[in-house]
C-alpha beads as a LAMMPS data file, in Angstrom:
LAMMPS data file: protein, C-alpha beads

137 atoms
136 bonds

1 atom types
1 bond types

-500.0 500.0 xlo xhi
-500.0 500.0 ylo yhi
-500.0 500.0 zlo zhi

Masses

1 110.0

Atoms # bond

1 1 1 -133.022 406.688 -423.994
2 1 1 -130.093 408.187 -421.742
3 1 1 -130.096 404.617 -419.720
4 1 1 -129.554 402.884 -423.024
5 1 1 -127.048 405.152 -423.728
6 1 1 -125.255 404.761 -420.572
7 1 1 -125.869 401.016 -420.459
8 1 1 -123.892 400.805 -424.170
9 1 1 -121.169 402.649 -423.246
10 1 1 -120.537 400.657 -419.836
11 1 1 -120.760 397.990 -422.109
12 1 1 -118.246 398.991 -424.311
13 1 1 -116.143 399.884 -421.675
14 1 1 -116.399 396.747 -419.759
15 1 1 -115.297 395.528 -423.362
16 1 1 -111.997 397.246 -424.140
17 1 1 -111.060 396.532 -420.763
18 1 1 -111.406 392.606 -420.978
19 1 1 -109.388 393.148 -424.330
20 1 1 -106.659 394.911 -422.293
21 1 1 -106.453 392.580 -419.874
22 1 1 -106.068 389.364 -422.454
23 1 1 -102.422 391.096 -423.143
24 1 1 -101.647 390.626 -419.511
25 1 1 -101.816 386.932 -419.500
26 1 1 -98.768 384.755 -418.926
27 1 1 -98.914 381.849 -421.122
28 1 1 -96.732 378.320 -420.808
29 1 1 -94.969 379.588 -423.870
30 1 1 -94.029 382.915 -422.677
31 1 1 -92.708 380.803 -419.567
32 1 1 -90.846 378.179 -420.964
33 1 1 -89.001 381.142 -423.234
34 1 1 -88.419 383.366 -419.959
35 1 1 -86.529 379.620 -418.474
36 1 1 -84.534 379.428 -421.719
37 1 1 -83.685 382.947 -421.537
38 1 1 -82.945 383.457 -417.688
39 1 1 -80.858 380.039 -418.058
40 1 1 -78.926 381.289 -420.633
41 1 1 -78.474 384.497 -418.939
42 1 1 -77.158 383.181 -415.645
43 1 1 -74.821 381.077 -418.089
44 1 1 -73.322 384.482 -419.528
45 1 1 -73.027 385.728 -415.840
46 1 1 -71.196 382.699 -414.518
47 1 1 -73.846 382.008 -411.401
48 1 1 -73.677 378.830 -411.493
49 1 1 -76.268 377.995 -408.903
50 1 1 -78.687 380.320 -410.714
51 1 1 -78.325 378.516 -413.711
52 1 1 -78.551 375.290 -412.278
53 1 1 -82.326 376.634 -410.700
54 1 1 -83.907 376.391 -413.773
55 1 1 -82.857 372.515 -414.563
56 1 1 -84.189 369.566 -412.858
57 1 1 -81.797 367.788 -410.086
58 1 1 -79.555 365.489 -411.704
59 1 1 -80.949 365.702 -415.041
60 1 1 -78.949 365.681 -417.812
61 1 1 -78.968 369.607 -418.060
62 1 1 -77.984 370.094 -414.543
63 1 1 -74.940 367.671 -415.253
64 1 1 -74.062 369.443 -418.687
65 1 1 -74.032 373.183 -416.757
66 1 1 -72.031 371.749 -413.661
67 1 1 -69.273 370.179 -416.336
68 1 1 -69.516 373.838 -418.020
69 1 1 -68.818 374.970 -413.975
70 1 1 -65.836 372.495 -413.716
71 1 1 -64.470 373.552 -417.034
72 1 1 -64.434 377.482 -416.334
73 1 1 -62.843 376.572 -412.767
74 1 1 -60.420 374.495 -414.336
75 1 1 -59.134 378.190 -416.555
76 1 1 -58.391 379.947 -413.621
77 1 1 -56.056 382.176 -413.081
78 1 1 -57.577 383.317 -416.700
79 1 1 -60.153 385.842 -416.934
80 1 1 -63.013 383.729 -418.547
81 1 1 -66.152 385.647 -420.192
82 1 1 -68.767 383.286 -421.713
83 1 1 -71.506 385.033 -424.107
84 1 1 -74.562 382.726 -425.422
85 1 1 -76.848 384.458 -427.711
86 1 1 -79.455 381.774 -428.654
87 1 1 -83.048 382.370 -430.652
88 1 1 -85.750 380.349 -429.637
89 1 1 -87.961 378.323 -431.717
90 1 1 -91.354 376.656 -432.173
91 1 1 -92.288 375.986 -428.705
92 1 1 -94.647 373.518 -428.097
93 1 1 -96.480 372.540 -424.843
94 1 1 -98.466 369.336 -424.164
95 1 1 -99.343 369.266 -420.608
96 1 1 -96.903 369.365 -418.326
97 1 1 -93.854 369.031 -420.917
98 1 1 -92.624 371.274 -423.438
99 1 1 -89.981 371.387 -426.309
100 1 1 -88.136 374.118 -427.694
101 1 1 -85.986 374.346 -430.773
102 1 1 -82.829 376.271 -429.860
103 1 1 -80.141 377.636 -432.568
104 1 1 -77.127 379.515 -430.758
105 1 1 -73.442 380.383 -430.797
106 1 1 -71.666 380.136 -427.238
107 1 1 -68.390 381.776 -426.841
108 1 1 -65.950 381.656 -424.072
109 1 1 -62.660 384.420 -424.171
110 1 1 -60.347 383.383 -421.930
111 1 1 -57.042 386.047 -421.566
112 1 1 -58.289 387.326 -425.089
113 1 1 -58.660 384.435 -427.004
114 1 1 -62.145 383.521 -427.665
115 1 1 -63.681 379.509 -428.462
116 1 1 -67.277 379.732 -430.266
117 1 1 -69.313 376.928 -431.024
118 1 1 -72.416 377.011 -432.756
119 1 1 -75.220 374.456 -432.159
120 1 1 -78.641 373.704 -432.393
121 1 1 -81.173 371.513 -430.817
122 1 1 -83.983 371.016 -428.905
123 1 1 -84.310 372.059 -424.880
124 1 1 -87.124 369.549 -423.136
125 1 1 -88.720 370.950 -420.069
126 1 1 -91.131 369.421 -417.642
127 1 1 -93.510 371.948 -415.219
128 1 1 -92.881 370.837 -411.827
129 1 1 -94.693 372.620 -408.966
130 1 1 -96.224 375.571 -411.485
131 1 1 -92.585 376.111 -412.917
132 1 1 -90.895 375.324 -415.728
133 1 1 -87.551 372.897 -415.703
134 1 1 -85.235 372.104 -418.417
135 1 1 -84.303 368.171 -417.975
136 1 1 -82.999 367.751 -421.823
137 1 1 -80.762 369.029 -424.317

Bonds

1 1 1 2
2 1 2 3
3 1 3 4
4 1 4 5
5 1 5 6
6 1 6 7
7 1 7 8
8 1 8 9
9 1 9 10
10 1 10 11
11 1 11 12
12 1 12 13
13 1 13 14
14 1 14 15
15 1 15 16
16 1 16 17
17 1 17 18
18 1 18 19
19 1 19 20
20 1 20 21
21 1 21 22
22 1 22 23
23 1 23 24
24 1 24 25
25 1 25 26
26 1 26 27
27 1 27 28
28 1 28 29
29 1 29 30
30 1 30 31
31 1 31 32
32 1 32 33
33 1 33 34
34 1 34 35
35 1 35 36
36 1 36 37
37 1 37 38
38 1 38 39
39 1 39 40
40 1 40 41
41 1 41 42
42 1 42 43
43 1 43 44
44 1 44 45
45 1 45 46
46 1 46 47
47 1 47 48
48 1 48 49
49 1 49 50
50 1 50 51
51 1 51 52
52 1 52 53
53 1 53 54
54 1 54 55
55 1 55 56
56 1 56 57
57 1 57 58
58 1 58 59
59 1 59 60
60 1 60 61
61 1 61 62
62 1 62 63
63 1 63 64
64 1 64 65
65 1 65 66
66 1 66 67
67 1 67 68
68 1 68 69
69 1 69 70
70 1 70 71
71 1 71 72
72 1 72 73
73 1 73 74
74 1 74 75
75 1 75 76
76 1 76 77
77 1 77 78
78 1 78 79
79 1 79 80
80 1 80 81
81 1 81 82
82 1 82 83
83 1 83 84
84 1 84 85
85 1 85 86
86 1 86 87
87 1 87 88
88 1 88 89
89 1 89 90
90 1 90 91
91 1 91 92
92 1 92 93
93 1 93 94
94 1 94 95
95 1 95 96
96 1 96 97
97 1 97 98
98 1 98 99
99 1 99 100
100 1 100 101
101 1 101 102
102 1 102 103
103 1 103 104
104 1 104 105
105 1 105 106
106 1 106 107
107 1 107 108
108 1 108 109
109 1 109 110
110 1 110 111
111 1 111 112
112 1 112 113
113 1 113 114
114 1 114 115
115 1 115 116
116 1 116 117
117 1 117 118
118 1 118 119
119 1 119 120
120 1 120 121
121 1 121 122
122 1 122 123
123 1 123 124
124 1 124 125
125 1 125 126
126 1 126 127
127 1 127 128
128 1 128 129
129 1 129 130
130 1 130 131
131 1 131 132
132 1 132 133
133 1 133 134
134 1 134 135
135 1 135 136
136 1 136 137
């Protein structure tokens, strides 16, 4: 009787820790909205190369964030802050591609005098090399 005993309860216990584990698993989606975020993030921080890191070479993304580059360049000698808050929607992977819907407000205050623009869209990323890399807007 004790062995059954014991025997149930390593059971259950072997159990509740598989069920702990599943919370520990990285999925595509959780990637592709860590991508979106970090991009975003090095956007707000002005590292440039950073940003750049998460888009394919010379896709249209990579193009779009060195023009954004250019353009704060162009403001100096003006203090330039750039804040993009964006939500993240209905992600949706198929292999090795994956589309986001993206609905956001981008501001940049130059000497005081802020420029918003909202937008929405969709971001298109491709997994090269077991990462994720936005190539669309």
């Amino acid at each position: 009787m004790k062995r059954k005993i014991l025997l149930l309860v390593l059971i259950i216990f072997w159990v509740l820790t598989l069920l702990g584990c599943n919370g520990g698993i990285i999925t595509d989606e959780s990637k592709v909205r860590d991508v979106i975020d970090e991009y975003f993030l090095a956007i707000n921080n002005q590292e440039w190369n950073k940003a750049k890191s998460y888009c394919i070479y010379e896709s249209d993304i990579y193009y779009e964030t060195c023009d954004l580059e250019e353009y704060i360049d162009s403001l100096y000698p003006s203090v330039v802050i750039i804040n993009c808050q964006v939500d993240i929607f209905n992600i949706i992977v198929t292999g090795n591609y994956a589309s986001a819907y993206i609905d956001g407000t981008l501001t940049i205050i130059t000497d005081d005098h802020p420029i918003t623009d909202n937008s929405s869209g969709h971001f298109y990323l491709q997994k090269v090399d077991d990462s994720w890399k936005i190539y669309d807007s």
